[in-house]
N, C-alpha and C positions, 0 to 999 in steps of 0.2 A: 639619162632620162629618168625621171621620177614616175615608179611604178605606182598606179592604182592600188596598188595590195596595202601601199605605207601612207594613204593618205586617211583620216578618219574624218566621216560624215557624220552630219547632221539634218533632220528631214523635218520640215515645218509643216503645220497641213495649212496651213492659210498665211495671210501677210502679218495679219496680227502677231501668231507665234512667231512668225519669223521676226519682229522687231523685239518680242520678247527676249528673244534668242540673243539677239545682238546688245539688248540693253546689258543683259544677265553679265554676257561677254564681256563689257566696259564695267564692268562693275569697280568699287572702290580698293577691293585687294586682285581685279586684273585689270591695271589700267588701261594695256593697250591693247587688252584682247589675245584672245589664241587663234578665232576665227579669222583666216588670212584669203579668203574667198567665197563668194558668194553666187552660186545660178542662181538667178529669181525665176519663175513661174511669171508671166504676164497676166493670166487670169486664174484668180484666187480665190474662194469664195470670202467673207466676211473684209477683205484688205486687199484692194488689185495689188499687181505686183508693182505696178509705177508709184501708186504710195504708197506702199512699204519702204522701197527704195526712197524717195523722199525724205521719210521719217530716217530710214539709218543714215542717211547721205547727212542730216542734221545735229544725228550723236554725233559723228566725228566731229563735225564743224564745232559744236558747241566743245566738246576736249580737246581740241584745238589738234586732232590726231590727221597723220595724213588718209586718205579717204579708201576704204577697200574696196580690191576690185569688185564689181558687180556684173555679170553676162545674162543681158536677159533672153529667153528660153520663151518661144509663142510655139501654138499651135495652127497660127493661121498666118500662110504666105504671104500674103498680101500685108500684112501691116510689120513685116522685119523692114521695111523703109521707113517707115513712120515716125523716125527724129527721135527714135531712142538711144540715141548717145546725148542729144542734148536734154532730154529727161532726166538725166543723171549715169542710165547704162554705160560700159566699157564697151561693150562688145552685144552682138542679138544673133541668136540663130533660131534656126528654126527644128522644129519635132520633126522627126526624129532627132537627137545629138548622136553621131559615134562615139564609139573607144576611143578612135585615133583620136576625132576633135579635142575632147573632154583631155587627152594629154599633151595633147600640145599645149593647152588654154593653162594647165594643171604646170607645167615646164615653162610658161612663158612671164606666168604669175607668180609663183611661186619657187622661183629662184632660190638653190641653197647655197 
């Protein structure tokens, strides 16, 4: 099981950074990225999380890469049914996340 101590994060405050984040990551001397996982936040200030996701679900597409996982992450109960896997999401839970969750999700994605 992949402990939490050996995985290294990255913290976006909005969706904007976050796609900055991800572009940065595809860049021309890292083709296919180091970022091998993504939580989104659903609500973002300047970039929800559904277009953020969007926009990265479109880097790969366009480098023709296979698509990184995405688990989108709400605050509000009611809308983890709301057709966020066809959005583009893997997986959606809701706030709280556990430890546990976050390593299973971290061991289920992230296979060594």
């Amino acid at each position: 099981m992949m402990a939490l101590s050996r995985v290294m994060t990255m913290e976006a405050e909005n969706g904007i950074a976050a796609c900055e984040i991800i572009r940065k990551d595809l860049s021309e001397e890292n083709k296919s990225g180091e970022i091998k996982l993504i939580f989104m936040d659903i609500n973002m200030p300047e970039m929800d999380g559904i277009t953020a996701t969007e926009e990265i679900r479109s880097y790969y597409e366009k480098r023709k890469l296979p698509q990184i996982p995405i688990i989108a992450v709400t605050a509000c109960l009611e809308t983890v049914e709301k057709g966020f896997i066809e959005m583009g999401f893997n997986e959606v839970y809701a706030k709280p996340i556990t430890k546990s969750t976050i390593n299973r999700l971290l061991n289920q994605y992230l296979k060594q």
